[in-house]
Each structure stands twice: as C-alpha cells, then as structure tokens.
Gaussian input, Z-matrix of N, CA and C with variables (Angstrom, degrees):
# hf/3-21g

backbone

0 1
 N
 C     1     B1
 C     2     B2     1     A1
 N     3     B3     2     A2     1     D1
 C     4     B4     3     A3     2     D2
 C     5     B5     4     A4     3     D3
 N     6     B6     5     A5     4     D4
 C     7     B7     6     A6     5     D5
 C     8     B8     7     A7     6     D6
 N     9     B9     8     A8     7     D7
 C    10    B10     9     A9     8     D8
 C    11    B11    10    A10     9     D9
 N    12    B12    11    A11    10    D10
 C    13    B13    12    A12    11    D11
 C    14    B14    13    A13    12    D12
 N    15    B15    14    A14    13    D13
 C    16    B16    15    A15    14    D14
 C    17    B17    16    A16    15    D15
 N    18    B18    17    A17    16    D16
 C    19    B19    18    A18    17    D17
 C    20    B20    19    A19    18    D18
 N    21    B21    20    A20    19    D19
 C    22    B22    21    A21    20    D20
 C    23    B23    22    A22    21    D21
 N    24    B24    23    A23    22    D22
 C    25    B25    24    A24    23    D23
 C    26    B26    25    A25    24    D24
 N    27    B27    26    A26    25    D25
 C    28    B28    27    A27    26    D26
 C    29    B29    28    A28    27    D27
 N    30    B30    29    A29    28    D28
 C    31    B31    30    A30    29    D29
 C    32    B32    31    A31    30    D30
 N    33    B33    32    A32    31    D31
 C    34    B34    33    A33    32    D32
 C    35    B35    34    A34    33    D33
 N    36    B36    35    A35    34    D34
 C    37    B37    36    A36    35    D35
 C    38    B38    37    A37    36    D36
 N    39    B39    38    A38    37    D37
 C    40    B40    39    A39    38    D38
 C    41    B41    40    A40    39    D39
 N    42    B42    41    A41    40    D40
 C    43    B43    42    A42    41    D41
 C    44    B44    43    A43    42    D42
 N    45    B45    44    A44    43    D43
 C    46    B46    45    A45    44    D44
 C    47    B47    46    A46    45    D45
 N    48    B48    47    A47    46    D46
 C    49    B49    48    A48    47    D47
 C    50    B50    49    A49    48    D48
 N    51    B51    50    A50    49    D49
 C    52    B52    51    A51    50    D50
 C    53    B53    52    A52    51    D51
 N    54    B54    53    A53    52    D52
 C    55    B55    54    A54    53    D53
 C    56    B56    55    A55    54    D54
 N    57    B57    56    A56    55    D55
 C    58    B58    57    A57    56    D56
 C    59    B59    58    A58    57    D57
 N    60    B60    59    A59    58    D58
 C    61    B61    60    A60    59    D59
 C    62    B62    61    A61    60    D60
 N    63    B63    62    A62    61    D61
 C    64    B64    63    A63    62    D62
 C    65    B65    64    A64    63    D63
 N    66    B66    65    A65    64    D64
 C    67    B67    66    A66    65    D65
 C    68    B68    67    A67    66    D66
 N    69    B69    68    A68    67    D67
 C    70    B70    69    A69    68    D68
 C    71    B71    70    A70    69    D69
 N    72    B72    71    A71    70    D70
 C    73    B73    72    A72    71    D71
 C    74    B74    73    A73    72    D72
 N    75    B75    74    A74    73    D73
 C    76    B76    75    A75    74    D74
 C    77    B77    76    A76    75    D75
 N    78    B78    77    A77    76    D76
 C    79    B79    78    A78    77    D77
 C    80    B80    79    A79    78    D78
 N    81    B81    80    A80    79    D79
 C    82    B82    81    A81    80    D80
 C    83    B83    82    A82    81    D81
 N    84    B84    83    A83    82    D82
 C    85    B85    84    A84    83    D83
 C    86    B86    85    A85    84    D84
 N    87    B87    86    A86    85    D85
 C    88    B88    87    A87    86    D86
 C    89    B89    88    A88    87    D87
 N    90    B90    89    A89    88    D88
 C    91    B91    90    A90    89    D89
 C    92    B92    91    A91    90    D90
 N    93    B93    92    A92    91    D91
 C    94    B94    93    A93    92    D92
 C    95    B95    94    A94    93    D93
 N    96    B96    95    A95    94    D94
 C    97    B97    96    A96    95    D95
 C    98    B98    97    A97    96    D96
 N    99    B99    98    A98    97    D97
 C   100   B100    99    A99    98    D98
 C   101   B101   100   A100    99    D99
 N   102   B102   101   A101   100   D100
 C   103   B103   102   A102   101   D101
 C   104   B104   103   A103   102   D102
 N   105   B105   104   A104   103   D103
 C   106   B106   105   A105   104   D104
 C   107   B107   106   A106   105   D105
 N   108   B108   107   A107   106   D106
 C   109   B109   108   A108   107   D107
 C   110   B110   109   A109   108   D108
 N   111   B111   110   A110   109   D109
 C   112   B112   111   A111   110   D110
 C   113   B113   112   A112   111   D111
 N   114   B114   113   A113   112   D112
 C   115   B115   114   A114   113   D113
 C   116   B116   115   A115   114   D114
 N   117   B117   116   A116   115   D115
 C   118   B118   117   A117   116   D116
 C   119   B119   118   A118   117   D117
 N   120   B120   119   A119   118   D118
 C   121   B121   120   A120   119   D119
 C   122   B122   121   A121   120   D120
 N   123   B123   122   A122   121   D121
 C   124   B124   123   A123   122   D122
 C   125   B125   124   A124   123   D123
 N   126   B126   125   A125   124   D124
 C   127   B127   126   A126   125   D125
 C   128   B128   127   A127   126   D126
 N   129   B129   128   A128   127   D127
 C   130   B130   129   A129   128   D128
 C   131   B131   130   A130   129   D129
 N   132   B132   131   A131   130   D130
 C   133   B133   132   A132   131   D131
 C   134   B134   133   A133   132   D132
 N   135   B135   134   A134   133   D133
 C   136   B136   135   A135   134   D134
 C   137   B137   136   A136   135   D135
 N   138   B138   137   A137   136   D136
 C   139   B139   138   A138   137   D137
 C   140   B140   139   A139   138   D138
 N   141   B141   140   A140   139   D139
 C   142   B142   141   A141   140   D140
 C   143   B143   142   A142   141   D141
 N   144   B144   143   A143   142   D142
 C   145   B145   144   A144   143   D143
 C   146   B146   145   A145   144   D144
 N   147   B147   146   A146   145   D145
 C   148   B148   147   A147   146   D146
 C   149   B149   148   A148   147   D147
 N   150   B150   149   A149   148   D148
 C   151   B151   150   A150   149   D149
 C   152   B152   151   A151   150   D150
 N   153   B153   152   A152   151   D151
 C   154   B154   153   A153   152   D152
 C   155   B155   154   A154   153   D153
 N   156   B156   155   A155   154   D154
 C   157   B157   156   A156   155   D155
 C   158   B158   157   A157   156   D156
 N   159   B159   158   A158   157   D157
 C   160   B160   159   A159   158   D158
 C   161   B161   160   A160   159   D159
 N   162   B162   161   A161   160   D160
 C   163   B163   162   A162   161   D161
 C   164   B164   163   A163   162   D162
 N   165   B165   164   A164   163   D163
 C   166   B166   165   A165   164   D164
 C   167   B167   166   A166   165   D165
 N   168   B168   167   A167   166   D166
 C   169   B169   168   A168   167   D167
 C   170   B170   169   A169   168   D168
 N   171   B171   170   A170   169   D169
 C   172   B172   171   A171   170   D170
 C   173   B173   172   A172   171   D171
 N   174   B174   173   A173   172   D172
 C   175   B175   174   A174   173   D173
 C   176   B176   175   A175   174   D174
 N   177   B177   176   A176   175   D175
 C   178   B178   177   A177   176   D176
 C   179   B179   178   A178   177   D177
 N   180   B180   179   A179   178   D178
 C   181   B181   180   A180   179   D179
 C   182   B182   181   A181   180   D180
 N   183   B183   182   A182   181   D181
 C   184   B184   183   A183   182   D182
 C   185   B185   184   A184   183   D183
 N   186   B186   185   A185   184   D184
 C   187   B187   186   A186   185   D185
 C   188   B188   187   A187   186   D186
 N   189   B189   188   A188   187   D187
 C   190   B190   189   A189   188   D188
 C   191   B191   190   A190   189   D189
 N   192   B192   191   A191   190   D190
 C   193   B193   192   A192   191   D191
 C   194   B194   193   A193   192   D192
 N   195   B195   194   A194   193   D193
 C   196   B196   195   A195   194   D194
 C   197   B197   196   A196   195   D195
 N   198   B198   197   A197   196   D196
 C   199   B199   198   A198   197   D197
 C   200   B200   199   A199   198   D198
 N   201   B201   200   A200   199   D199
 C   202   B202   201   A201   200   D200
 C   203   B203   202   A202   201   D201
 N   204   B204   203   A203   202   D202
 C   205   B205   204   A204   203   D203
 C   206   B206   205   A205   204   D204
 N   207   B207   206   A206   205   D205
 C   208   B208   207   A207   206   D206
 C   209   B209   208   A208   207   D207

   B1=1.4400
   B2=1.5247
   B3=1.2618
   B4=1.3152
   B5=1.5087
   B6=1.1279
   B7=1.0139
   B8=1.7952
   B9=1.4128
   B10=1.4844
   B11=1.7744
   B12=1.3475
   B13=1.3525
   B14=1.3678
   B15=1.6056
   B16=1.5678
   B17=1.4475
   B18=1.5335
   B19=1.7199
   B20=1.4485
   B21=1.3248
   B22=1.4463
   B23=1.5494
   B24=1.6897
   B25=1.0559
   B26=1.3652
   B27=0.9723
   B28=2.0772
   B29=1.2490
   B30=1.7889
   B31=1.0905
   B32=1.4240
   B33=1.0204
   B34=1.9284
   B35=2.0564
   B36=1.1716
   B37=1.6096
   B38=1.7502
   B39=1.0260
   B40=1.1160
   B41=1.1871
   B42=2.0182
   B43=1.1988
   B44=1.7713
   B45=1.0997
   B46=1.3737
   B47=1.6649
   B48=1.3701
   B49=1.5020
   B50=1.1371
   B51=1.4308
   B52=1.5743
   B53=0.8882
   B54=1.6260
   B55=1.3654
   B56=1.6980
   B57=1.3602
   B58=1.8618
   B59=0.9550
   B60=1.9617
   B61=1.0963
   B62=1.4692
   B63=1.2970
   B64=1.3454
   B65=1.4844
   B66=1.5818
   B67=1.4752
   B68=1.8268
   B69=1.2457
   B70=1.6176
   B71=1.3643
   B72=1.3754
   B73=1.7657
   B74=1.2560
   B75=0.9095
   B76=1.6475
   B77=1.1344
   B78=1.4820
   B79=1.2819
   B80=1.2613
   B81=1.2596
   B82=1.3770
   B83=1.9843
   B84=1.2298
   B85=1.3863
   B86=1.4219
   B87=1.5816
   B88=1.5485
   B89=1.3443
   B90=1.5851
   B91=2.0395
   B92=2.3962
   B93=1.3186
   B94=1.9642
   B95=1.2683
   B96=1.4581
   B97=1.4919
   B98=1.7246
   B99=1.0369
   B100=1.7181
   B101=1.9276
   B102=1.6635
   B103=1.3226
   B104=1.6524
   B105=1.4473
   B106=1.2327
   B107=1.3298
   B108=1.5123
   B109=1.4733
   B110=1.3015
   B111=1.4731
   B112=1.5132
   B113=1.5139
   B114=1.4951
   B115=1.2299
   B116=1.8902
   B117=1.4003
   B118=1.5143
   B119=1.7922
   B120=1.1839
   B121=1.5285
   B122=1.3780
   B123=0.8864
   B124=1.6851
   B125=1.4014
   B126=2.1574
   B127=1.2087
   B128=1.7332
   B129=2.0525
   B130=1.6013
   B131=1.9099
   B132=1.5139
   B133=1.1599
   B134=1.5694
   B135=1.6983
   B136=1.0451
   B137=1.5250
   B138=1.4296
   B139=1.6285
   B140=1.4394
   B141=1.2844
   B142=1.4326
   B143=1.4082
   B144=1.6729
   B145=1.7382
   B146=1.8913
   B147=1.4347
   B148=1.3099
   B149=1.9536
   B150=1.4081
   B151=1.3816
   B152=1.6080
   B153=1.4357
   B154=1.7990
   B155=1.2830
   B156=1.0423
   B157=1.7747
   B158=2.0559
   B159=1.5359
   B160=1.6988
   B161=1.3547
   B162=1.4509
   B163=1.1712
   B164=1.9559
   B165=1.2057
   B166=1.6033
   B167=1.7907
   B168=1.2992
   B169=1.3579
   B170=1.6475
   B171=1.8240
   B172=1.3162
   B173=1.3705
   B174=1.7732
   B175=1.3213
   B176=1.4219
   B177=1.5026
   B178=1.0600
   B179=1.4443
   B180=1.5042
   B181=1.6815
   B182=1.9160
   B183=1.3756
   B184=1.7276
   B185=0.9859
   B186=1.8292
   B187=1.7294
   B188=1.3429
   B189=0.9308
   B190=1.7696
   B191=1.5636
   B192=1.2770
   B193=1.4163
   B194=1.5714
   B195=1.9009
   B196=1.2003
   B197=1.6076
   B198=1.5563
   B199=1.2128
   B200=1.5120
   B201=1.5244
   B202=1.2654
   B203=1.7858
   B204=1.3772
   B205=1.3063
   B206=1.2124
   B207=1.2421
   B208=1.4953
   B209=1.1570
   A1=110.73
   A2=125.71
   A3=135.01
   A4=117.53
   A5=129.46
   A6=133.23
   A7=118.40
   A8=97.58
   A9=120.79
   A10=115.46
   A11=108.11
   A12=97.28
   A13=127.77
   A14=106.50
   A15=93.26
   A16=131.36
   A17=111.64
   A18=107.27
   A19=116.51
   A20=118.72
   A21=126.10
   A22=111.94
   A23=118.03
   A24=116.77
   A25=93.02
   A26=158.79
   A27=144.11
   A28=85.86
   A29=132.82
   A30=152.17
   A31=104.21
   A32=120.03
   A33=130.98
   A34=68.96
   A35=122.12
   A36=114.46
   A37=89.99
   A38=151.73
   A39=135.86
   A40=118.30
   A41=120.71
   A42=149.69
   A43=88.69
   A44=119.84
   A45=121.51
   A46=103.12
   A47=104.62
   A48=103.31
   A49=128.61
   A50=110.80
   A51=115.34
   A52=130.60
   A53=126.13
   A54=137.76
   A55=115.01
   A56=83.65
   A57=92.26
   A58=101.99
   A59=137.93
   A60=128.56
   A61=126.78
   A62=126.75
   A63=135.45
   A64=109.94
   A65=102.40
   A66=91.31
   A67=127.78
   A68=96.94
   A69=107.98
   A70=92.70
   A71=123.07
   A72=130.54
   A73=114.17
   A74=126.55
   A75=126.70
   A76=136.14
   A77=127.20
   A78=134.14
   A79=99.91
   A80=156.17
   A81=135.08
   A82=76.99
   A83=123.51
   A84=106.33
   A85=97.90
   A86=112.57
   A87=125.27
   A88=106.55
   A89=101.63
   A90=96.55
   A91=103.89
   A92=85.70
   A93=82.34
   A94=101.25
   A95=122.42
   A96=132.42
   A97=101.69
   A98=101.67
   A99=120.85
   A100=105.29
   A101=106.28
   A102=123.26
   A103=88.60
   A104=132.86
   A105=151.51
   A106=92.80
   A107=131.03
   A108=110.68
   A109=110.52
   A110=136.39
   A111=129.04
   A112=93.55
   A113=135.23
   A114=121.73
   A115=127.22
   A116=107.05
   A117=85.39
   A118=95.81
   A119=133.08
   A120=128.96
   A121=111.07
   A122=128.07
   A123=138.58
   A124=109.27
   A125=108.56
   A126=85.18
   A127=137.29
   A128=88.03
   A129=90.79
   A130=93.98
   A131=118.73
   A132=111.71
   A133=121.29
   A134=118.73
   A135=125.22
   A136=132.46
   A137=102.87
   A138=129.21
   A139=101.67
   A140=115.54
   A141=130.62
   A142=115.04
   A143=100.46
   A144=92.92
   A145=134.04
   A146=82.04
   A147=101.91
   A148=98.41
   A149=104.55
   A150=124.65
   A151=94.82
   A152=116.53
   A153=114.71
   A154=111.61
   A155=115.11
   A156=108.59
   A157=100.71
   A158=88.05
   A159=74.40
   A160=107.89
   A161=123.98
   A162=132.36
   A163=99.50
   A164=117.12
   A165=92.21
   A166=97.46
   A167=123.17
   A168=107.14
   A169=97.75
   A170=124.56
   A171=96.01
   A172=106.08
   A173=122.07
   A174=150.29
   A175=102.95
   A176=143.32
   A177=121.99
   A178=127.51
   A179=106.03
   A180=112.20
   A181=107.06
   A182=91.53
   A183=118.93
   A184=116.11
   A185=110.68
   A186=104.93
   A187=124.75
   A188=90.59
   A189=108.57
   A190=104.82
   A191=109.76
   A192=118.88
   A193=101.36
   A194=122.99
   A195=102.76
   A196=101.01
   A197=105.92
   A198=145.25
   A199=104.03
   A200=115.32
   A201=136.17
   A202=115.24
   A203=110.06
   A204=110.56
   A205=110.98
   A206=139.42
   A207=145.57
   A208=114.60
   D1=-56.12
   D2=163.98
   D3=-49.85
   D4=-21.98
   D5=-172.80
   D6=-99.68
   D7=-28.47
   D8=166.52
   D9=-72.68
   D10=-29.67
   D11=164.03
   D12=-118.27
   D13=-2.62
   D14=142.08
   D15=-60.13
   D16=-39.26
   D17=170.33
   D18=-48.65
   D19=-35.39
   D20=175.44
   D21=-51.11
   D22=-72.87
   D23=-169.13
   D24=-72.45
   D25=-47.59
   D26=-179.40
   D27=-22.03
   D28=-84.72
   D29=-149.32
   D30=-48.21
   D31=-53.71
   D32=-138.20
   D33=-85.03
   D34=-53.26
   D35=-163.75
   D36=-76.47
   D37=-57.06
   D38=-166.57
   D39=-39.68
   D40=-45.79
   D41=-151.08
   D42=-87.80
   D43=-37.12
   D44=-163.56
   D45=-76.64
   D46=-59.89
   D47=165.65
   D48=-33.89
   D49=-72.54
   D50=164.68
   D51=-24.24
   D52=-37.53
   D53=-171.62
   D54=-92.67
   D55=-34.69
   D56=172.64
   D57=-78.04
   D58=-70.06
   D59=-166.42
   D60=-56.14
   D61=-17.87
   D62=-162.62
   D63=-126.94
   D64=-36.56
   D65=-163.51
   D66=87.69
   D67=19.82
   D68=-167.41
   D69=-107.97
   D70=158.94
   D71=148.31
   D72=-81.50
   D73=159.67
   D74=163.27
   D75=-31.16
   D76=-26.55
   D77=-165.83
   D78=-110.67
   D79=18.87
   D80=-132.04
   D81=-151.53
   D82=-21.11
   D83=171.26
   D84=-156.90
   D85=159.08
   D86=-146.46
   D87=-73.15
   D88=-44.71
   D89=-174.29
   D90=-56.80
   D91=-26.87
   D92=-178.99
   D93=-68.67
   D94=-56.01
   D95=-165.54
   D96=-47.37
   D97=-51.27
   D98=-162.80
   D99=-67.68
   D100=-32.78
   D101=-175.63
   D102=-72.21
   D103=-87.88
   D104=179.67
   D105=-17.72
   D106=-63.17
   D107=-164.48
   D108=-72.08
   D109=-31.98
   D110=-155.47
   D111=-89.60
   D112=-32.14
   D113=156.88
   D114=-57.33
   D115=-15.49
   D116=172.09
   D117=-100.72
   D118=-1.95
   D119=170.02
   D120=-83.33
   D121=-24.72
   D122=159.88
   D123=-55.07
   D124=-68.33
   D125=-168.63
   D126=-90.25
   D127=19.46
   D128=179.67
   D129=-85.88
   D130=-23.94
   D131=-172.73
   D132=-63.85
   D133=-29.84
   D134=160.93
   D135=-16.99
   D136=-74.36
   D137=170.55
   D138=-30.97
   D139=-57.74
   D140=-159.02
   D141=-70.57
   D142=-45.39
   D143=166.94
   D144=-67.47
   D145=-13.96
   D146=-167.41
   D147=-73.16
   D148=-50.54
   D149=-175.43
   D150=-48.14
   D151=-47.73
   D152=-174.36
   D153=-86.53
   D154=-2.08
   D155=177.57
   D156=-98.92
   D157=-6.80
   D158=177.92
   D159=-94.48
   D160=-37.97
   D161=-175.47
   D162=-80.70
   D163=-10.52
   D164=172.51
   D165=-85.57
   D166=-35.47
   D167=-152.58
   D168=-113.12
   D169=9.23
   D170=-177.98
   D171=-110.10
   D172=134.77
   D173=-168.94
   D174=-39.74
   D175=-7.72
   D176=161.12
   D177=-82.82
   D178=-0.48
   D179=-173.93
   D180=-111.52
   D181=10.95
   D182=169.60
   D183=-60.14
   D184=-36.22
   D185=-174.82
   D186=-91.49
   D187=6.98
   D188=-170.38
   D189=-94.31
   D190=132.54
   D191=-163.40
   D192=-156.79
   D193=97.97
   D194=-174.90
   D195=-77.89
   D196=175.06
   D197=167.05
   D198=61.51
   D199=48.32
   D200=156.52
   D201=-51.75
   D202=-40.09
   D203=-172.37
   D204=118.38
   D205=-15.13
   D206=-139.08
   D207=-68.21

C-alpha cells in the first residue's frame, strides 16, 4: 500500500517537473509517457491492496480454516 502511493507521488513530481522544466505534457517524451502509465497502474493497484488488507485482517474471514475436514 505504501509503496503504491509512493509510485504515485514519484510520478505526479516527475510529471510536474517535466512540465515546468521543459514545458512538455506527458506524452510528447518517453520518461513522461512511461511516468503517466505507472501512475494510472498504481492507482488501479491501490483499490486492490486495500480489498486484501480487508479480507486478510477483517474478523469475518477468521472462521475460515482450510482443511478442517468438512
């Protein structure tokens, strides 16, 4: 999780530079292009960690115990 939105802010400041220092958009040269994509793969990955940190630690997935026998 921490690690998913540090890639974000790297990006969002990389993208910012670029734009200040140069004057370019994102797409117009590879290190932006390359920034732009790993920030929207980050922030669909977000959701997702979030989804496993609920199901590892919330008490309804407590009762579940494989190879019970059942």
């Amino acid at each position: 999780m921490v690690l998913g939105l540090a890639a974000v802010a790297v990006c969002v400041l990389l993208a910012r530079r670029l734009r200040g220092r140069y004057g370019l958009r994102l797409g117009e040269t590879w290190p932006g292009l390359l920034a732009g994509t790993t920030v929207w793969f980050s922030v669909l990955a977000i959701p997702l960690e979030l989804v496993q940190l609920y199901v590892v630690y919330s008490a309804a997935a407590s009762g579940i115990n494989l190879g019970d026998g059942c």
